[in-house]
C-alpha positions, 0 to 999 in steps of 0.5 A, spaced: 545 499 507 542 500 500 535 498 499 531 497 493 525 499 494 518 498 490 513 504 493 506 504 490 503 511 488 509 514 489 508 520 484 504 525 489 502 525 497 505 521 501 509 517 496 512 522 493 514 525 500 517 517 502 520 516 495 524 523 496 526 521 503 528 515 502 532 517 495 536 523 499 539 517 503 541 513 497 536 508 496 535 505 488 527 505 488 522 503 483 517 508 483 509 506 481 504 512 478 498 512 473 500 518 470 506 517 465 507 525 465 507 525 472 511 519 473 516 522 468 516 528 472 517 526 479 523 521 476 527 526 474 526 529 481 528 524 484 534 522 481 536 530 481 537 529 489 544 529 491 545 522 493 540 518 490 540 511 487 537 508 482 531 511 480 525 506 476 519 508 474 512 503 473 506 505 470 500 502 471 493 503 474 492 499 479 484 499 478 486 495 472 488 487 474 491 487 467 495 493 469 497 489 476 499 483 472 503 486 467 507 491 472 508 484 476 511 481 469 515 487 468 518 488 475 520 481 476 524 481 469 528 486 471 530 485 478 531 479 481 530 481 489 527 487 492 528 489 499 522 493 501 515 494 498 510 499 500 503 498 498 501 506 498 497 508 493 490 508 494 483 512 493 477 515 497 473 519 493 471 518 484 467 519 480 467 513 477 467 508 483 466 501 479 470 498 475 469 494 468 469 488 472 464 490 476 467 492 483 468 497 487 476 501 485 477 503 492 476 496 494 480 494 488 486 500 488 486 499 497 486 492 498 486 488 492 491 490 488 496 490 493 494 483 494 497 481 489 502 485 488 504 482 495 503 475 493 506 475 486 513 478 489 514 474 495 519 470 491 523 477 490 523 479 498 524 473 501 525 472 509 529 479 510 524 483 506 519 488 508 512 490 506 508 496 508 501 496 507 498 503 508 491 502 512 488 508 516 485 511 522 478 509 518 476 503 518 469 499 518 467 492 518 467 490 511 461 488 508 462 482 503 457 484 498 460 490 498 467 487 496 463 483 491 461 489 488 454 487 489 452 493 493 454 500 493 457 504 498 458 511 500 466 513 498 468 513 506 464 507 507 468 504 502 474 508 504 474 505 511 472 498 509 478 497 504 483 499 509 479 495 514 480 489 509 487 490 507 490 490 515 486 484 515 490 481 510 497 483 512 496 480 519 493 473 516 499 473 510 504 474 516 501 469 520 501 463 514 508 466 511 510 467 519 519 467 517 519 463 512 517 470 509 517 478 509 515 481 515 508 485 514 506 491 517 500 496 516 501 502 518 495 508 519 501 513 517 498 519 520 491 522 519 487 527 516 496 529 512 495 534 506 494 530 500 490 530 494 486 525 497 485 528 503 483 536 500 479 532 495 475 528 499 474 532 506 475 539 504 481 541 508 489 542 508 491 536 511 497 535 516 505 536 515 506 530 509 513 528 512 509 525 518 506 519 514 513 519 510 518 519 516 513 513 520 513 509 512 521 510 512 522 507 519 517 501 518 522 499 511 528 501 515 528 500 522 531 495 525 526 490 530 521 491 526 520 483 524 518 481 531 511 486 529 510 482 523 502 482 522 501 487 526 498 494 526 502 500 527 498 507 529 501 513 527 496 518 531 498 514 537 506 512 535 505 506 537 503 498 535 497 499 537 490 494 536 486 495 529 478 495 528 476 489 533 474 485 525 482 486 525 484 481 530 478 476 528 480 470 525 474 468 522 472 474 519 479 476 516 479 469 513 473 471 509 474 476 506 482 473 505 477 468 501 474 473 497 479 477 495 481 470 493 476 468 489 475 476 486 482 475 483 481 467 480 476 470 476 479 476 474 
């Protein structure tokens, strides 16, 4: 059955690779980017595969909750259901790491947006939707302060603590919204896989992208998933798997869910 799918971050890497899977099999997808050449570019692409379905493009630079906001408006006043949506925009290493707002854009872009993203479209994806977060293999205890934007860190301390962050959310949003919503799914899609962000930041040429594309296209599509809602989903183990201990912490994740909480109030 045909899908509309919202991918995030879907004009280079893995997102590309997902949007380009999903689209030779029919699915109409609104595909997200920061860059209007590139987004042009890469919806053109697509909507040349054979079989492909409707192809939309969103720009917003997800660093940007004004962006966030306006591509929420726009999305919600063009379509009134979505079936899936799959959090995969992300960023590791920049120059810039602050935002004008004063906060980490790793943190922003990897687990704040996508909050509320997430939060703002619920109504679309109602009780059969699905979203797909992207975590990581790397994940470390975030640091409160550092979400806050009060203390820096390195760009892999930043990096794995966003991913951290954004596997805590998934599985206390599933746990409130248990069926009365969209099932929830992080997923590590694979580690170290070529892309932009993986030769920039670790200097190597990565693993076969159509690895983390393949597993974010089951997770979407695949039937018996919902009974995984708020789980972790390891792609270098191919299997559910657990997360960083924090992750299965129910007062810690509930924390930095109040955090991220607050960071959006404020904005």
């Amino acid at each position: 059955m045909k899908k509309m799918i919202l991918i995030t971050g879907a004009t280079d890497g893995i997102g590309l690779e997902t949007a380009k899977l999903l689209a030779s099999n029919g699915h109409d997808l609104l595909i997200h980017g920061r860059n209007i050449e590139k987004l042009n570019s890469v919806k053109k692409l697509l909507t040349a595969i054979a079989n492909a379905g409707r192809i939309n493009g969103y720009l917003a630079d997800l660093s940007v909750f004004s962006d966030v906001a306006k591509l929420v408006s726009n999305i919600k006043n063009e379509h009134k259901n979505l079936d899936v949506l799959i959090n995969n925009a992300g960023v590791f290493k920049i120059n810039n790491t602050m935002t004008s707002d004063g906060l980490d854009v790793r943190f922003v872009v990897n687990t704040i947006s996508p909050y509320i993203l997430t939060q703002e479209l619920l109504p679309l994806l109602g009780n059969s939707g699905r979203i797909i977060n992207l975590s990581s293999a790397a994940q470390a205890p975030v640091n409160i302060q550092a979400l806050l934007g009060k203390t820096k860190l390195s760009d892999i301390e930043a990096y794995a603590q966003s991913k951290l962050a954004i596997t805590m959310w998934s599985k206390v949003l599933a746990d409130k919204i248990d069926d009365k919503g969209p099932t929830i799914i992080a997923v590590n899609p694979g580690s170290l896989l070529a892309s932009k962000m993986v030769k920039e930041g670790f200097g190597v040429a990565g693993h076969d992208l159509s690895i983390g594309a393949k597993i974010l296209t089951r997770m979407a599509l695949e039937g018996g998933i919902s009974e995984h809602s708020g789980q972790y989903f390891d792609n270098d183990s191919g299997q559910f798997s657990q997360p960083h201990p924090d992750g299965l912490n129910l007062k810690k994740s509930a924390e930095v869910v109040g955090v991220i909480e607050t960071i959006i109030n404020r904005s």
